[in-house]
C-alpha positions as CSV (number, residue, x, y, z in Angstrom):
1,X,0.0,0.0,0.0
2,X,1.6,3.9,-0.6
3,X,1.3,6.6,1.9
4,X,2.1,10.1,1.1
5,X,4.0,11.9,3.7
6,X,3.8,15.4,3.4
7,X,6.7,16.9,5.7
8,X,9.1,19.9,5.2
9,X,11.5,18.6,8.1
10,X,13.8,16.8,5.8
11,X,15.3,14.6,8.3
12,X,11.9,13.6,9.8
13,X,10.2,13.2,6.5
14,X,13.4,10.5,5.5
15,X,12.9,9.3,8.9
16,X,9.1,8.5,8.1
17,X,10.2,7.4,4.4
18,X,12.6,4.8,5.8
19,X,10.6,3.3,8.7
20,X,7.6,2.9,6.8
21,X,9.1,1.0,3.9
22,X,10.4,-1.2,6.5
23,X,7.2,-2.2,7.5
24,X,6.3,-2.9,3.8
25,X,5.0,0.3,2.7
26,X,5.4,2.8,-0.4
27,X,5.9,6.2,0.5
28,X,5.5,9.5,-1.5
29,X,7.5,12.2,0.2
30,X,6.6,15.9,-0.1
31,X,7.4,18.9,1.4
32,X,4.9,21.3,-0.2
33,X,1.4,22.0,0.6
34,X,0.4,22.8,-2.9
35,X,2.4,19.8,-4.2
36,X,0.9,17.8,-1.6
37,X,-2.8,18.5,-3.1
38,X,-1.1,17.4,-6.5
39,X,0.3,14.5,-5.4
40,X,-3.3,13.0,-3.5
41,X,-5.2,14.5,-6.9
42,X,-3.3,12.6,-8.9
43,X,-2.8,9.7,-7.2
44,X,-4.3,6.7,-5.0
45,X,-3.4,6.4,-1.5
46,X,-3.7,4.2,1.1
47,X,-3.4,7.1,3.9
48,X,-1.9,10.1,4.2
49,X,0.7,11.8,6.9
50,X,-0.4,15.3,6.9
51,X,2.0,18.0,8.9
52,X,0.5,20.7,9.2
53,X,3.0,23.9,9.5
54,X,3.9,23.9,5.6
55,X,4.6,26.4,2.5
56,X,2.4,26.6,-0.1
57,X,-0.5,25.4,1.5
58,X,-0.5,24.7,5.3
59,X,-2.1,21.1,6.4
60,X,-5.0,22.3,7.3
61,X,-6.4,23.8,3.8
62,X,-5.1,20.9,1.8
63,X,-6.8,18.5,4.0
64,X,-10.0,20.9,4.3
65,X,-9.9,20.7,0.0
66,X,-9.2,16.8,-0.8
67,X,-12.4,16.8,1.6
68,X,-14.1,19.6,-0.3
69,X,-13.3,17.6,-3.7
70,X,-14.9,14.0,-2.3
71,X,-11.4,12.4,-1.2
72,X,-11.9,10.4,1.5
73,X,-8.7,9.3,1.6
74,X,-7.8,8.6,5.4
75,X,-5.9,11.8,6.6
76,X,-3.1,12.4,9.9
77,X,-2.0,15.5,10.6
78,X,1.6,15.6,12.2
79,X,2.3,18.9,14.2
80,X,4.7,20.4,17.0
81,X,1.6,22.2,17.6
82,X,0.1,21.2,20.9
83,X,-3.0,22.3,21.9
84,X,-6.7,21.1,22.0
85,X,-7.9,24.1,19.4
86,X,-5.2,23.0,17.1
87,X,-6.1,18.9,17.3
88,X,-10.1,20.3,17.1
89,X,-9.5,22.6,13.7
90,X,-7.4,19.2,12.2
91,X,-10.5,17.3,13.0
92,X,-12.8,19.7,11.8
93,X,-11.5,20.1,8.5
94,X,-11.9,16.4,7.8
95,X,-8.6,14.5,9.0
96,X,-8.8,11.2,10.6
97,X,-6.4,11.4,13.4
98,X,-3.7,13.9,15.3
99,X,-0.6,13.1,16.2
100,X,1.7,15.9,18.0
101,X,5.8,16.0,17.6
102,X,8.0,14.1,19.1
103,X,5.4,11.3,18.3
104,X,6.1,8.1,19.3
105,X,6.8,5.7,15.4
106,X,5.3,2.8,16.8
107,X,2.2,4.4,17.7
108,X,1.9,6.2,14.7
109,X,2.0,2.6,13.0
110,X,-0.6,1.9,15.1
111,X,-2.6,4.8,14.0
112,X,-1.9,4.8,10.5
113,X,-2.7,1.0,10.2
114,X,-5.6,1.9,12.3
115,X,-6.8,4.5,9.9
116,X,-6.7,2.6,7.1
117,X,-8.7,-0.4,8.3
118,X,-11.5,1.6,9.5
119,X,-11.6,3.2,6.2
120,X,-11.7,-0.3,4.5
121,X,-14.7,-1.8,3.6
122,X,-13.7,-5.3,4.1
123,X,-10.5,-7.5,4.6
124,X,-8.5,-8.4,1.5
125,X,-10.2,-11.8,0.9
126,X,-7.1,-14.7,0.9
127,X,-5.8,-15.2,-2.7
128,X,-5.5,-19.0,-4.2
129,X,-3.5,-19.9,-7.3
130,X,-3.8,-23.6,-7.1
131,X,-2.3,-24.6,-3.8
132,X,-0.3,-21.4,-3.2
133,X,-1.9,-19.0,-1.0
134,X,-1.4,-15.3,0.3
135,X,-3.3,-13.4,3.2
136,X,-2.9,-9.6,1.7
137,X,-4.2,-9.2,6.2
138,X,-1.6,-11.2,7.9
139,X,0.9,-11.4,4.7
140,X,1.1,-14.7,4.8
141,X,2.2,-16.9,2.0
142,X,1.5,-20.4,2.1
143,X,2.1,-23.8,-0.3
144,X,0.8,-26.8,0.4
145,X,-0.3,-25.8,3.8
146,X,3.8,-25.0,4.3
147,X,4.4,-21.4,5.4
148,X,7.0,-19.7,2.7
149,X,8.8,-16.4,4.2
150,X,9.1,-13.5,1.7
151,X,10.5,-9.6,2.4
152,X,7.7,-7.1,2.0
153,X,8.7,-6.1,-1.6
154,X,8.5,-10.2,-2.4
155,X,5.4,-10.4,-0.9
156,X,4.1,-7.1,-2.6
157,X,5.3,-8.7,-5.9
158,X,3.6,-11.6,-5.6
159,X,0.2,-10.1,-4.8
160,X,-0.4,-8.3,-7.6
161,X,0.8,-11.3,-9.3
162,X,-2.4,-13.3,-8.3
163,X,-4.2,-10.4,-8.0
164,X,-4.3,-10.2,-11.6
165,X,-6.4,-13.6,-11.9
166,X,-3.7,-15.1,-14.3
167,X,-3.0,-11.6,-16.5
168,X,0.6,-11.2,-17.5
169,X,1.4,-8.3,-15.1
170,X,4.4,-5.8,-17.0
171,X,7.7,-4.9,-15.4
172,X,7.0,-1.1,-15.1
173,X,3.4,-2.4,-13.3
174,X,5.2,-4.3,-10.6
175,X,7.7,-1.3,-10.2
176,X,5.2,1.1,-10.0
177,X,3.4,-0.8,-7.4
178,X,6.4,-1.8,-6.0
179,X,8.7,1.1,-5.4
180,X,8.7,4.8,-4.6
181,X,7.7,7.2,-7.4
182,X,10.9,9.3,-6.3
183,X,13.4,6.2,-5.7
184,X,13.9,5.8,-9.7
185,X,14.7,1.9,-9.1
186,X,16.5,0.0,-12.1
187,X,13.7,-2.2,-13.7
188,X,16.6,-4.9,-13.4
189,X,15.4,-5.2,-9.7
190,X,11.9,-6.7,-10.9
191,X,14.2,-9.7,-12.6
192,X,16.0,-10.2,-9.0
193,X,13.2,-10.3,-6.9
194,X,11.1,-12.7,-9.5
195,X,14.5,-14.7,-9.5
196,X,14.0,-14.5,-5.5
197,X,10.2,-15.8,-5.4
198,X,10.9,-18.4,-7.8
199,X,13.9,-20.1,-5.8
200,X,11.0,-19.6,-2.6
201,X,7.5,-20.3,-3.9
202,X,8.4,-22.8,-7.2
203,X,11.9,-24.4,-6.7
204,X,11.3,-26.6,-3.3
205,X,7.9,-27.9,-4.3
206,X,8.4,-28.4,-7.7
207,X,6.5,-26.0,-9.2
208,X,6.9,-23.5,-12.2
209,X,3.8,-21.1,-11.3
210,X,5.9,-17.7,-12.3
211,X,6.0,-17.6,-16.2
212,X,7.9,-15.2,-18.1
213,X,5.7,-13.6,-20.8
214,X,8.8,-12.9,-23.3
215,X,8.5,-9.0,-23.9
216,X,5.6,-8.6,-21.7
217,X,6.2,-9.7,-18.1
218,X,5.2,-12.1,-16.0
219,X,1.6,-14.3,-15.6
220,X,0.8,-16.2,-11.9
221,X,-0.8,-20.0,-12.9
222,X,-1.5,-23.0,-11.2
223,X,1.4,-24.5,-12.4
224,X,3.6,-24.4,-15.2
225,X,5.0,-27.7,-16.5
226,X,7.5,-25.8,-19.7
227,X,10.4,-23.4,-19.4
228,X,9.9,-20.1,-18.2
């Protein structure tokens, strides 16, 4: 899922970037208010971390227009502001949650996975492509009944793999989905991590499920009994 901090403290806004791809998450990073609006125009978001003291447009009026414009995108404003006015204004103009610097990271985790799953509809049903299975909740990946550890970027991978109900899926798709819109990864990288899944999710149990759509991408199957 992507995020898009909105910060102007570069250390705490790389600080924000960093932890939250840890925890398996895309991140958009912006300093600007009016970019900020941009940015959540233009694209989808999972959530967005919201300061509110910003050029451009401060927090407030770019959360108070998203709401204006039907986005309903779920909204936290970050602030060294500190005051029960401040946290009521925030809420007022339509954000989900307040959080006031120094926040603690693991609470804002909590938060921020919070916000998004009241904002959800329903969980991500589990996926099946034949017996290989993947919880998009618990990110889980299972063969056989056998639990296979990925990374967050193999798991991400490997969801919109099956996601895609056996379409080839292209290279720039899975780096898109994948990887910052910022970062500028090589599209080599796809080719690695596919390498990686295969020698996880195929390899032991004798599978060939990843299939290399020559000049396309890759397609998610069953099983696949010829050469990739």
């Amino acid at each position: 899922m992507r995020v898009l901090v909105v910060e102007d403290e570069p250390r705490v806004a790389e600080a924000l970037r960093v932890g939250l791809n840890a925890e398996g998450w895309s991140t958009d990073v912006t300093g600007d208010g009016t970019e900020a609006l941009w940015y959540a125009e233009q694209h989808e978001y999972a959530a967005i971390l919201l300061d509110i003291m910003l050029p451009g447009l401060n927090g407030y009026r770019v959360c108070a227009q998203l709401r204006a414009a039907g986005n309903t995108t779920p909204i936290i404003m970050l602030t060294a502001k500190d005051g029960e006015y401040d946290e009521a204004e925030a809420l007022d103009t339509g954000a989900d949650d307040y959080v006031t610097k120094p926040f603690s990271y693991v609470v804002l985790l909590a938060r921020l996975r919070n916000a998004v799953r009241r904002r959800s509809p329903a969980p991500s049903p589990v996926i099946s492509v034949g017996d290989l299975t993947l919880d998009p909740a618990s990110r889980i990946c299972a063969r056989t009944g056998e639990q296979i550890s990925l990374t967050s970027k193999e798991f991400t991978l490997l969801e919109m793999l099956a996601s895609s109900q056996g379409q080839v899926v292209s290279k720039r798709q899975l780096l898109e989905g994948g990887w910052d819109f910022a970062a500028e990864p090589d599209i080599n990288l796809i080719e690695v991590h596919i390498s990686a899944l295969r020698r996880k999710i195929d390899l032991p149990f004798g599978r060939r499920s990843i299939r290399t759509v020559r000049g396309h991408g890759y397609q998610l199957v069953p099983d696949q009994d010829s050469h990739a």
